[in-house]
C-alpha positions in Angstrom: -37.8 -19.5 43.7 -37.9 -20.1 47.3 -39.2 -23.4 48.1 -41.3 -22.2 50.7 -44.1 -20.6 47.9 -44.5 -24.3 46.6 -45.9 -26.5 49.6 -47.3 -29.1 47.2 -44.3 -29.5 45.7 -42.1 -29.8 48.6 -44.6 -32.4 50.2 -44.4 -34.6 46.5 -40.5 -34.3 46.9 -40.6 -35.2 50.5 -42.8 -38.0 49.8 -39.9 -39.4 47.6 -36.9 -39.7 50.0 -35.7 -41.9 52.0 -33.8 -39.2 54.3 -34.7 -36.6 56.5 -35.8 -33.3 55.3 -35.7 -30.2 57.7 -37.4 -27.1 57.0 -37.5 -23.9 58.5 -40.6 -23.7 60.7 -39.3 -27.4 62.3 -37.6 -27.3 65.8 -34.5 -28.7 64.7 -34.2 -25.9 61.5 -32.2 -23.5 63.3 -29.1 -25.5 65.1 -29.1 -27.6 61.4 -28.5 -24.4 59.5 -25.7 -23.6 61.4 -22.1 -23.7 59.9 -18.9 -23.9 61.8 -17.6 -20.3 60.6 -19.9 -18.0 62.8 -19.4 -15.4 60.0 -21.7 -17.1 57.7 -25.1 -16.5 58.3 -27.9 -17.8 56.0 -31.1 -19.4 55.7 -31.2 -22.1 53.3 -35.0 -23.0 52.8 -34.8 -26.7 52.5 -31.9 -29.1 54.1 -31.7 -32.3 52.8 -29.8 -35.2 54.9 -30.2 -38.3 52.4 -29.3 -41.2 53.0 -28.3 -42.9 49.8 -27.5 -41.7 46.2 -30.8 -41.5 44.6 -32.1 -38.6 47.5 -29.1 -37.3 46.2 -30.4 -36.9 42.8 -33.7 -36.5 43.1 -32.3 -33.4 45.4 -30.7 -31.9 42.6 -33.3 -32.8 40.0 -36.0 -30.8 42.5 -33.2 -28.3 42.9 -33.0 -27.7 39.2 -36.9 -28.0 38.4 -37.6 -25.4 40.6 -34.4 -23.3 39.9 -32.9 -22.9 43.4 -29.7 -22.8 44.9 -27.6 -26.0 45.8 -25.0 -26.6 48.1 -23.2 -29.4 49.6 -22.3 -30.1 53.5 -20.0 -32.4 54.1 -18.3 -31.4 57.8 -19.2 -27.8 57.5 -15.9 -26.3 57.6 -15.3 -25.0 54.6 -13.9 -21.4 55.6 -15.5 -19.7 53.1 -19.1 -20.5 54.0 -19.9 -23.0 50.7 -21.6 -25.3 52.8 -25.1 -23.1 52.9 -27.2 -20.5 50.9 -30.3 -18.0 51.8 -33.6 -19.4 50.0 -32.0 -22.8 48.4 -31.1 -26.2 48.9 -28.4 -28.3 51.9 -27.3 -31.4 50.5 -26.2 -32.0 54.2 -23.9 -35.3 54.2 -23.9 -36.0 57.6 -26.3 -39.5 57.5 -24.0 -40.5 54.8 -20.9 -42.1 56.9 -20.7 -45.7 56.1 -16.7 -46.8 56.4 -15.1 -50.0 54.9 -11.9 -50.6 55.5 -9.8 -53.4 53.2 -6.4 -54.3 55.2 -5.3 -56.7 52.6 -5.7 -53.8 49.2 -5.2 -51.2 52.1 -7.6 -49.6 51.2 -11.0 -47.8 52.7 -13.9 -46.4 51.3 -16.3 -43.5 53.3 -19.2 -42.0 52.8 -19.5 -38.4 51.8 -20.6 -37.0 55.2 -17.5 -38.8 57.0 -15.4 -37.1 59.3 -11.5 -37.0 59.4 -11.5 -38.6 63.2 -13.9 -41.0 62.3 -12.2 -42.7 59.3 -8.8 -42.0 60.9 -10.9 -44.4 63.8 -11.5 -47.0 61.4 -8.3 -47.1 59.9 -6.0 -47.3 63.0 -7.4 -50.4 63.5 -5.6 -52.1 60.8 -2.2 -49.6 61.6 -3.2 -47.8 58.6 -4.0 -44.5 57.7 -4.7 -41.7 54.1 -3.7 -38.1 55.0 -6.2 -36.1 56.4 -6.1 -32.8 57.8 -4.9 -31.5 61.5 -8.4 -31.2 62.5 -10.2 -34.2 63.2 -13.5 -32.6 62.5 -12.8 -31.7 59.5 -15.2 -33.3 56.5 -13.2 -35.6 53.9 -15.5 -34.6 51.4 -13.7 -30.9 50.9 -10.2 -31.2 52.4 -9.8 -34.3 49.7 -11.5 -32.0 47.0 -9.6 -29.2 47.4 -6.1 -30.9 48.3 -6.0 -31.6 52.1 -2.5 -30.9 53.7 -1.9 -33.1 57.2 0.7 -34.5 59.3 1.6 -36.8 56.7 2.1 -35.4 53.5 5.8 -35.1 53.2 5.6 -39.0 53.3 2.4 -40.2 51.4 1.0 -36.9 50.0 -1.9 -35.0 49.8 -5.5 -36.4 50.6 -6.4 -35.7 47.2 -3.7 -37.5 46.4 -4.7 -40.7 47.9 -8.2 -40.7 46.1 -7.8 -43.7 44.3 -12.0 -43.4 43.2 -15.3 -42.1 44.1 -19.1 -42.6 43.5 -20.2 -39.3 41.9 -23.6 -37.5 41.5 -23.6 -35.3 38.5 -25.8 -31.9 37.6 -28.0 -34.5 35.6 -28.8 -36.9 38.4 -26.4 -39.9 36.9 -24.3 -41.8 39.5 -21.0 -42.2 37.8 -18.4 -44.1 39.5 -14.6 -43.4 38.7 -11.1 -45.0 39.0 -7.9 -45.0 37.2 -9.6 -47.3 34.7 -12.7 -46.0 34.6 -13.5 -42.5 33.9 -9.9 -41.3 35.0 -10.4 -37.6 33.8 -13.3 -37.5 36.0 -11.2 -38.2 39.1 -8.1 -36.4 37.7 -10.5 -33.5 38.2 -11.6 -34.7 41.8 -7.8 -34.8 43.0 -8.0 -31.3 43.5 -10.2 -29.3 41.3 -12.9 -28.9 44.5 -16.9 -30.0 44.1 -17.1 -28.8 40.5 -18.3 -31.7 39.1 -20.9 -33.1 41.2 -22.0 -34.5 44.6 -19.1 -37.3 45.7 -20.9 -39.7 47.7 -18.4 -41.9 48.7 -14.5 -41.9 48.4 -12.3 -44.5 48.0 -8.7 -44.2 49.2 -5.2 -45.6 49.2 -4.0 -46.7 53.0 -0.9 -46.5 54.1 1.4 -48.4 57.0 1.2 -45.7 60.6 1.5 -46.4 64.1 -0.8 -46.9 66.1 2.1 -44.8 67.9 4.2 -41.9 66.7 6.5 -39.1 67.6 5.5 -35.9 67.5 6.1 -32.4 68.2 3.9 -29.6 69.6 5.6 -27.3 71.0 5.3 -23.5 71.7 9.1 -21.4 72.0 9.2 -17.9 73.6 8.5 -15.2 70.7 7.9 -12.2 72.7 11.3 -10.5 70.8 10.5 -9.8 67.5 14.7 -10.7 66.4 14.1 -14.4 68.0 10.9 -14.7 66.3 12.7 -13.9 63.0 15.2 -16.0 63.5 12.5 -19.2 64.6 11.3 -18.7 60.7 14.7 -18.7 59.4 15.2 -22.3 61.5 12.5 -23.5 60.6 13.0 -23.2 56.5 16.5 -24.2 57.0 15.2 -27.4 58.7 12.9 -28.3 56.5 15.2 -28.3 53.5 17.3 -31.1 55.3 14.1 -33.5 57.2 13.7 -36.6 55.5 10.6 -37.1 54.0 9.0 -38.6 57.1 8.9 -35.8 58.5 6.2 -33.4 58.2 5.5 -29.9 60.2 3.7 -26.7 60.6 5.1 -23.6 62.2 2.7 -21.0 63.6 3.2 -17.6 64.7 0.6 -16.1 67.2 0.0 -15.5 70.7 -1.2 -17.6 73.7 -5.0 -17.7 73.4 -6.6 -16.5 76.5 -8.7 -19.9 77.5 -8.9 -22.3 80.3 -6.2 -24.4 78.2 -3.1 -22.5 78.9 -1.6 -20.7 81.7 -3.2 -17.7 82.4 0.2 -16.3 83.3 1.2 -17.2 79.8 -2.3 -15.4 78.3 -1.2 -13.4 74.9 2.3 -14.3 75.2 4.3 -14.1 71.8 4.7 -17.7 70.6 6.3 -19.6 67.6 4.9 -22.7 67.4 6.5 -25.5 66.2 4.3 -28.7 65.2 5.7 -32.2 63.6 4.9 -35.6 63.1 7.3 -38.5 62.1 5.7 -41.4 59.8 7.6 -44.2 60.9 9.7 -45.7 63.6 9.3 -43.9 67.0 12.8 -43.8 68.0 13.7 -42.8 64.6 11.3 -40.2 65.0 12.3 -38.8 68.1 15.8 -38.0 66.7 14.7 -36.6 63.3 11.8 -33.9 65.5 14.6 -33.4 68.1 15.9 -29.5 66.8 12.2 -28.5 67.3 12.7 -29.0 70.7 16.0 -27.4 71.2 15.5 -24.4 69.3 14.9 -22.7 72.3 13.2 -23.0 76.0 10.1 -23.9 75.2 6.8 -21.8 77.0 4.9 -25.0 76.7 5.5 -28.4 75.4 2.9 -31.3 74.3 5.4 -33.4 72.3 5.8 -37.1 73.2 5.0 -40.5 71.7 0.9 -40.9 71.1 -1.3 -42.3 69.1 -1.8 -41.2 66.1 -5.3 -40.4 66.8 -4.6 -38.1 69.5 -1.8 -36.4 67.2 -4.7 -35.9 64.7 -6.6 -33.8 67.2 -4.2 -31.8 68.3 -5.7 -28.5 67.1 -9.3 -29.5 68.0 -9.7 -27.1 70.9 -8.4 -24.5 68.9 -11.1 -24.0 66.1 -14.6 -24.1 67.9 -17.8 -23.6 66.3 -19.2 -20.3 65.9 -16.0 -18.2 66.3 -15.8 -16.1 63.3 -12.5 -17.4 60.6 -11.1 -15.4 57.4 -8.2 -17.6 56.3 -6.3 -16.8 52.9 -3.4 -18.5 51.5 -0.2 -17.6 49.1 2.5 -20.0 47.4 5.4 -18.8 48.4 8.2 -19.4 45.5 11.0 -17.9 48.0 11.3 -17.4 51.8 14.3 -15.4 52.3 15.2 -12.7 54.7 13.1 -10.2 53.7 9.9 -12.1 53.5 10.4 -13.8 56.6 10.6 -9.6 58.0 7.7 -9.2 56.3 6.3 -12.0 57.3 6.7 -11.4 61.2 5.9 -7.7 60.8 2.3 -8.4 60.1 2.5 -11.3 62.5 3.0 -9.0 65.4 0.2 -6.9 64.6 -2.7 -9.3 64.5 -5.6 -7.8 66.3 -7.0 -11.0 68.0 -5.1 -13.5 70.1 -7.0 -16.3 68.4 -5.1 -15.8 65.5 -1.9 -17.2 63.9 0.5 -17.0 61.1 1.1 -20.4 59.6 3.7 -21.8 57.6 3.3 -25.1 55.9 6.5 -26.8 53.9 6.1 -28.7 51.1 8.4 -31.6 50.3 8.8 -35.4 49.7 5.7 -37.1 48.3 4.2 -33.7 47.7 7.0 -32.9 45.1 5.5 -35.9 42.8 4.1 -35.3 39.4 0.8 -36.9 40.9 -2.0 -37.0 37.6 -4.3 -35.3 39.3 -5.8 -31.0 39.3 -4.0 -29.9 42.8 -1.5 -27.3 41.8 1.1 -26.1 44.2 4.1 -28.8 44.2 5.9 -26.0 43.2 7.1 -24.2 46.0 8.7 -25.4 49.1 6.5 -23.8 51.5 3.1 -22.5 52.4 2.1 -18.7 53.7 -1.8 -19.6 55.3 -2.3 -16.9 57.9 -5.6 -17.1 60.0 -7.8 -14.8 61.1 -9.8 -16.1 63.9 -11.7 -13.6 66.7 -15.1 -13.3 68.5 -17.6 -10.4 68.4 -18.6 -9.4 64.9 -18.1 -5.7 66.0 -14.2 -6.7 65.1 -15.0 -8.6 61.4 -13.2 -5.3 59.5 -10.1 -4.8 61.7 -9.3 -8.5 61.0 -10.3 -9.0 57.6 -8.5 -6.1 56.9 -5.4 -7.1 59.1 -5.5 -10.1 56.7 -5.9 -8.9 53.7 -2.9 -6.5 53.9 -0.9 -8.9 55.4 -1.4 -11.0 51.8 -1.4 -8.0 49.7 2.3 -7.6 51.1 3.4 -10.9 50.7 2.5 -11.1 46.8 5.9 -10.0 45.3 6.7 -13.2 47.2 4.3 -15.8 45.3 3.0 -16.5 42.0 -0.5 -15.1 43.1 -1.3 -19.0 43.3 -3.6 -19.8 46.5 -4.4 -22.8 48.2 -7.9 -23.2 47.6 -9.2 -24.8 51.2 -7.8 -21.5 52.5 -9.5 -18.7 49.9 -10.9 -15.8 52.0 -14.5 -15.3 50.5 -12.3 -16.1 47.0 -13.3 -12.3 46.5 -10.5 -12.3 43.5 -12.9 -14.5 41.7 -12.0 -16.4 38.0 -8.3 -14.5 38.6 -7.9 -16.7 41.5 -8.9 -19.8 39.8 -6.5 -19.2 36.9 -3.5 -18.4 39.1 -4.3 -21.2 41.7 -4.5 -23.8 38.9 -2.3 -22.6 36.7 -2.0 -24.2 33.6 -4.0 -27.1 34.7 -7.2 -24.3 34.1 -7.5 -24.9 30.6 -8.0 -28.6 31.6 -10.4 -27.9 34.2 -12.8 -25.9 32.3 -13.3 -28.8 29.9 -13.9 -31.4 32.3 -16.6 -28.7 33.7 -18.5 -28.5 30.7 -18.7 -32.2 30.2 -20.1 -32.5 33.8 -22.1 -29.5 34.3 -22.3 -27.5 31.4 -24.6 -24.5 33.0 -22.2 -24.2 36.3 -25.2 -25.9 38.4 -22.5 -26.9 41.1 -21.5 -22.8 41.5 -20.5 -23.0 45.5 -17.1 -23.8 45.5 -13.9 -23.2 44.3 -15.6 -22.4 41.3 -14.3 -23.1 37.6 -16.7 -21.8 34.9 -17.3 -24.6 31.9 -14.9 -23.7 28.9 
C-alpha cells in the first residue's frame, strides 16, 4: 500500500517515535529524498530518521503491517540506488552518529548513519584508524557490509574485515547484538554479505596504529599515447607484486575532468593516475611510493606527507551529488598483456571525461582466510571501471560504454563482482552466486534464519535457502 491512503495510521505510528518523520507534502520532503546518484529518482512515501533502535523496529514492524517497501540509508552512496524506493519506507540513518572511541582495546563503535570522515575524525585522535573507503562521505554502514576497499587494506584489510560486532535490527523487530562470542554466524554474514539480515545500528570495529601523518601518492602521468598508457598498467601490476604490504594503491585511467580544479590547459588530457598510501613510517613510505613518481613526467602531482585525514579525501571533489554513476566491477584472475590491451582499448573510448578506469590490487592482509562472507581474496587485482557524466540525455551511450567494456573483460574473471560496485546488479541471483561463490550456500541459510520472507530485498540480495 502506499502510506499516504492510511492518514490514521501514519499519525498512530508517528505518535510512537522518537525521530523525525518526513513526508511528502512537508518542505523538507523533496531535498531528503534525494540520493547521491542523480540517476535514481524516486519517491519514497514515508522517511524515517530515528533516533534509537526501537524507531527502528517499530519502522519495520509498520513497514511490514502495512506491506510496504523498506530501505535503509546510511550515507546514500550506494551506486546502485538501494538507499530509496517509490511508495515505501527510508530507514534514513543520518541522526544515528554517536562515535566512541576506546584507545586502550583500540577499538570504536559508530552509529549506523556515520560517515567515513567523521569516524576517521574521531579516530585520528588517538593515531588510530579501521579501513574505510577513499571517499570520506561515504556511509560505514554499506562500504563495511559489502567489503569496503581503502587506502589501507593491503596492511590491515577490508572494512568488513575489521567489524569485530554490531547491534542488529532484524525483519522481526529483535535487537540482536553480535561478536565473535556471541552470535558469530550472524556477523560472519555481516563481514560481507551486504544488509541481508537486518538494519545494523551500530558497528563495532578493530583500530589500528596510523599517522596522524603519512606518505602518499596522487599523481597523474601523461597518457595521451595509447603504447605509454599500456605500458603504465603493465608497471603498475609489476609493482604491485613486489610493495610490501604497507603499501596500498589504485590506478585510474581517464581523462582530466574539465572543472575549476585543474588546468584548463590540461582539460580532457589522457591521464594514468597513480594513487598510494604507505601505513607506517613516513620516510619509509616515501621510498617504498617513490617508482609512482618516476614512472614518468607527471601532468600533475598532489603527493606529499599529510594527514591522514586529508589523504582520506582525496577523491571528494571528484564524486559530487547529483552527477549520474553506473559503476560495475570484475575479479580479474590474470592481468597479462592482452587484457591490459583490452583493458586500455575501452579506456580510450569512454564518452564522458568524468569517467575512469580503475584498477585496485589485492594483496597482504587482504590475502587472509578472514571468517567472514567477502569473497574476492582470490585474485591479485581489481577491474572497477566508472561511469560518471551529466545530462541524462547521455545515460545509454555510457551505460552501454560500460557494459561492453565488462562484457569484454569476462574471459578475464571468474564472473565474480565486487558487490559495492554492481551496475543496477541487472544479472540478478547469477551474480550473487558467482560473487560469493561457494560461500552462497552459507549465505542463503543465514538468510532464512534472519528473514525468512526476504523482507530486507534492497541490496545485494541473497534469497533465503
Amino acid at each position: 500500500m502506499e502510506a499516504t491512503h492510511n492518514p490514521n495510521a501514519i499519525d498512530q505510528f508517528i505518535a510512537q517515535l522518537d525521530g523525525q518523520v518526513i513526508l511528502p507534502h512537508d518542505a523538507e520532503y523533496e531535498e531528503s529524498r534525494k540520493i547521491w546518484n542523480g540517476m535514481i529518482d524516486k519517491y519514497p512515501a514515508i522517511i524515517v530518521r530515528p533516533t534509537n533502535t526501537d524507531d527502528v523496529a517499530l519502522t519495520i514492524k509498520f513497514a511490514q503491517e502495512n506491506d510496504m517497501v523498506l530501505s535503509v540509508r546510511g550515507g546514500g552512496h550506494n551506486v546502485a540506488g538501494h538507499a530509496t524506493n517509490d511508495h515505501g519506507i527510508v530507514v534514513d540513518l543520518s541522526h544515528m552518529k554517536k562515535i566512541t572511541v576506546d584507545p586502550v582495546s583500540r577499538t570504536a563503535t559508530a552509529g549506523g548513519g556515520v560517515l567515513w570522515g567523521e569516524l576517521d575524525a574521531e579516530t585520528q585522535k588517538y593515531g588510530l584508524a579501521t579501513p574505510g573507503g577513499v571517499y570520506s562521505k561515504t556511509g560505514i554502514a554499506g562500504l563495511t557490509l559489502g567489503g569496503g576497499f581503502g587506502w589501507i587494506r593491503n596492511k590491515y584489510g577490508l572494512s568488513c574485515d575489521n567489524l569485530i560486532g554490531a547491534e542488529v535490527v532484524t525483519a522481526d523487530g529483535r535487537v540482536v547484538h553480535t561478536s565473535e562470542d556471541e552470535n558469530s554466524e550472524l556477523l560472519w554474514g555481516l563481514r560481507g554479505g551486504g544488509g541481508n539480515f537486518g538494519i545494523v545500528t551500530t558497528f563495532e570495529y578493530q583500530l589500528h596504529p596510523l599517522g596522524p601523518d603519512v606518505m602518499f601518492v596522487f599523481v597523474l602521468h601523461d597518457g595521451r599515447d595509447k603504447k605509454t598508457m599500456e605500458r603504465g598498467v603493465r608497471f603498475y601490476r609489476d609493482y604491485s607484486t613486489t610493495a610490501p604490504d604497507e603499501v596500498s594503491t589504485i590506478m585510474a585511467l581517464g581523462q582530466v575532468p574539465p572543472d575549476e580544479h585543474f588546468p584548463e590547459e590540461l582539460h580532457e588530457t589522457p591521464f594514468i593516475l597513480f594513487g598510494g598510501l604507505y601505513a607506517g613510517d613516513v620516510e619509509a613510505g616515501k621510498k617504498a611510493l617513490q617508482p609512482l613518481l618516476d614512472f614518468g613526467e607527471p601532468l600533475l602531482d598532489f603527493s606529499g606527507v599529510m594527514p591522514y585525514t586529508d589523504a582520506q579525501q582525496a577523491f571528494d571533489e571528484d564524486y559530487p551529488d547529483g552527477l549520474r554513476y553506473y559503476w560495475k566491477s570484475l575479479n580479474l584472475t590474470e592481468l597479462n598483456d592482452a587484457a591490459i590491451k583490452r583493458i586500455v582499448h575501452h579506456a580510450r573510448l569512454q564518452p564522458s571525461p568524468f569517467s575512469t578506469t580503475d584498477l585496485w590490487d589485492v594483496g597482504g592482509a587482504m590475502k587472509k582466510d578472514v571468517d567472514g562472507a567477502f569473497h574476492g581474496r582470490h585474485v591479485n587485482f581489481l577491474l572497477s571501471p566508472e561511469a560518471n557524466w551529466i545530462d541524462e540525455a547521455d545515460d545509454e551511450i555510457n551505460v552501454t560504454w560500460l557494459r561492453e567494456f565488462i562484457d569484454d573483460m569476462s574471459i578475464f574473471s571468474d564472473g565474480s563482482h565486487y558487490l559495492n560496485f554492481p551496475g543496477f546488479q541487472e544479472e540478478g541471483d547469477e551474480m550473487m552466486r558467482k560473487s560469493f561463490g561457494e560461500k552462497y550456500q552459507r549465505l542463503q541459510v543465514l538468510k532464512r534464519e534472519y528473514d525468512p520472507t526476504n523482507f530486507f530485498a534492497l541490496n545485494q540480495n541473497i534469497k533465503p535457502r
